[in-house]
N, C-alpha and C positions, 0 to 999 in steps of 0.2 A: 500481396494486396495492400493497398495504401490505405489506412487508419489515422486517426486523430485521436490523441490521450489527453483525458478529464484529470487529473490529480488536486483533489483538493489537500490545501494545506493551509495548516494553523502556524504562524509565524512566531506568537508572543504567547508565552508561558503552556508550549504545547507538551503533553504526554505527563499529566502529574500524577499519573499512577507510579514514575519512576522518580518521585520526590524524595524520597524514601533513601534513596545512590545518588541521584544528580540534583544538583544546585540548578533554578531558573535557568541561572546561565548555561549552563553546562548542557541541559535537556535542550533549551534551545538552540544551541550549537549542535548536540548528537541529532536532533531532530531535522536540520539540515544537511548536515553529511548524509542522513537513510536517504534521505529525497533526491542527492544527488547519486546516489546510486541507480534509485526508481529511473529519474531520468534518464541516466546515459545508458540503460538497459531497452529504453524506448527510442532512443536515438539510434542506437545499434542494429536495430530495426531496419534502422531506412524514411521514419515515423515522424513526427513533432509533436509537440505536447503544449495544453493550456494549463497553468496551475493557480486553482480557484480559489483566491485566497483571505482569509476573514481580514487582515491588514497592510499595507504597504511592506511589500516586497518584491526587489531586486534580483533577478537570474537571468544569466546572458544565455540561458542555452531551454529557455522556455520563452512562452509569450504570458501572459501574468493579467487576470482578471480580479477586483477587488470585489466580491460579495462578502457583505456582510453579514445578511440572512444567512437562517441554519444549512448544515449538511444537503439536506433533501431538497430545497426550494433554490438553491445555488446549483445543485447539476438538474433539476428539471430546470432553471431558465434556459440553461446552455444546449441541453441536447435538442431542443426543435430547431435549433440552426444551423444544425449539422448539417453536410450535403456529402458525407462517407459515413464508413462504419464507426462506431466509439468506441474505444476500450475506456474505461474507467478505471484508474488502480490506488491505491489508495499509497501514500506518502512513507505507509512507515514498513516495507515489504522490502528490507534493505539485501534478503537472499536471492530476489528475482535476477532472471538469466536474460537475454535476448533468445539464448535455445524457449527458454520455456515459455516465454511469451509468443514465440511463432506457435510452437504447440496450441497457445489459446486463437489465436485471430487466423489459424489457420482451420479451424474448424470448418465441417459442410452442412453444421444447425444454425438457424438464423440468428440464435444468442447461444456463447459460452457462460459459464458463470463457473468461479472456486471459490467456494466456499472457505471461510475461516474461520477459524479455533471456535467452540461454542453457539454456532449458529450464527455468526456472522457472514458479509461478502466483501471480500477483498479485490475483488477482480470482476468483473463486468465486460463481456467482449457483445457488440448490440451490431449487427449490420443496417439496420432501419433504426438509428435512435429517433426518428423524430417521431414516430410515434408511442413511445415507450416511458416511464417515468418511472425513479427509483422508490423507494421506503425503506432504508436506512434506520439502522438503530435496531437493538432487542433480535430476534429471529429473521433476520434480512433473506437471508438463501432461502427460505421457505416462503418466503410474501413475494421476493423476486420470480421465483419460478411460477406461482399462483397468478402475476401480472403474466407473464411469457405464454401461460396457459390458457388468458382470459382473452388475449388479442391473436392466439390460434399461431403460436413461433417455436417452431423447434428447439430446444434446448441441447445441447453438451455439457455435461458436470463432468469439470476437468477435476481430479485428485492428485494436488501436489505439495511434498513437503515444503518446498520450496517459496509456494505461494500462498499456501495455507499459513504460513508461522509471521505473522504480523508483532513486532516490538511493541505492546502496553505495558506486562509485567516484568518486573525483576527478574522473573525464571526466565522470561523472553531472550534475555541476553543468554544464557547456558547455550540455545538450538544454534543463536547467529555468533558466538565465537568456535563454536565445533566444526560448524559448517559455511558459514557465511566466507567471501570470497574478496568483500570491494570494502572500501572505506569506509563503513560503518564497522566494520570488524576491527579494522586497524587502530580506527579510533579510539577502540575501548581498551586495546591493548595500553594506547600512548596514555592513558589515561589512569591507569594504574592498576586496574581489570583483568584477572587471569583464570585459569582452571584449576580447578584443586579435584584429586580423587582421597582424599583422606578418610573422609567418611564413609567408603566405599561407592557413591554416587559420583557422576562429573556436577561439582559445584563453581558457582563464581564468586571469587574472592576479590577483595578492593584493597590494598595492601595489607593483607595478612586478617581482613575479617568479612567473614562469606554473608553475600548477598542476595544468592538467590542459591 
């Protein structure tokens, strides 16, 4: 099935719950290497991708829309112009697979959704976007299924670690160096980022002092 991917992204001073281990710089760099994972996992597909972005930016292997309104009012402008299914996925989901994305758009309910960490939604697979609108922020996977329920559309709630474990926190990094597979991973290695089971826990450490 042929799909079209929503990815928004924040270009400049993105993920500052990670301030804490990464410099501006640094977040904004790690924050484009996950994205470039997201992508070439949706490319792997067979797919192409728009990435919706609060500021000017550059990527040869997306098509790139500037919204500068919030989250929510930036993918409702986009989805009424759809003329295929949408996946929606979010930028910072740097363990996602091309297996695990056919998993989602290969669904036979007329919306996918996985939820993330805390009642969020990471992942949005819509085969009618243009009638559908997201609410983002706080309890999303409960307000998304509540819209999917109000306009009478099958739903799939896909359960995966994979696509569930979105990068905001510190700890964030522990699941995507144990498990994670693509350049985001690597990254944190080159970067000075390793595992430690000292404490009896797997911890991450940043040369010799643990961070999450």
């Amino acid at each position: 099935m042929y799909f079209h991917a929503l990815i928004p992204f924040r270009p400049v001073n993105p993920k500052t719950r990670l301030s804490g281990v990464l410099s501006e710089e640094e977040r904004e760099e790690f924050a484009q290497v996950m994205l470039g994972d997201v992508i070439s996992a949706v490319r792997r597909t067979g797919c192409t991708a728009t990435l919706l972005c609060t500021s000017k930016y550059e990527c040869r292997d997306a098509l790139v829309a500037i919204r500068r309104e919030g989250l929510n009012e930036a993918i409702n402008w986009a989805l009424p112009q759809f003329h295929c299914p949408a996946l929606i996925i979010m930028s910072d989901l740097p363990m996602v697979t091309p297996g695990s994305l056919q998993r989602v758009v290969s669904t036979k309910a007329d919306m996918a959704i996985v939820p993330g960490l805390g009642g969020g939604t990471n992942i949005l697979f819509i085969k009618n976007p243009e009638k559908f609108h997201v609410e983002y922020y706080g309890f999303s996977f409960r307000r998304h299924l509540q819209i999917a329920e109000e306009l009478g559309m099958s739903v799939e709630i896909i359960d995966s670690m994979r696509m569930s474990t979105d990068v905001d926190e510190p700890s964030d990094l522990v699941e995507l160096m144990i498990h994670g597979h693509g350049n985001a991973r690597e990254w944190l290695y080159n970067h000075g980022f390793s595992l430690s089971t000292e404490s009896g826990r797997v911890r991450v450490v940043r040369e010799g002092v643990e961070v999450a």
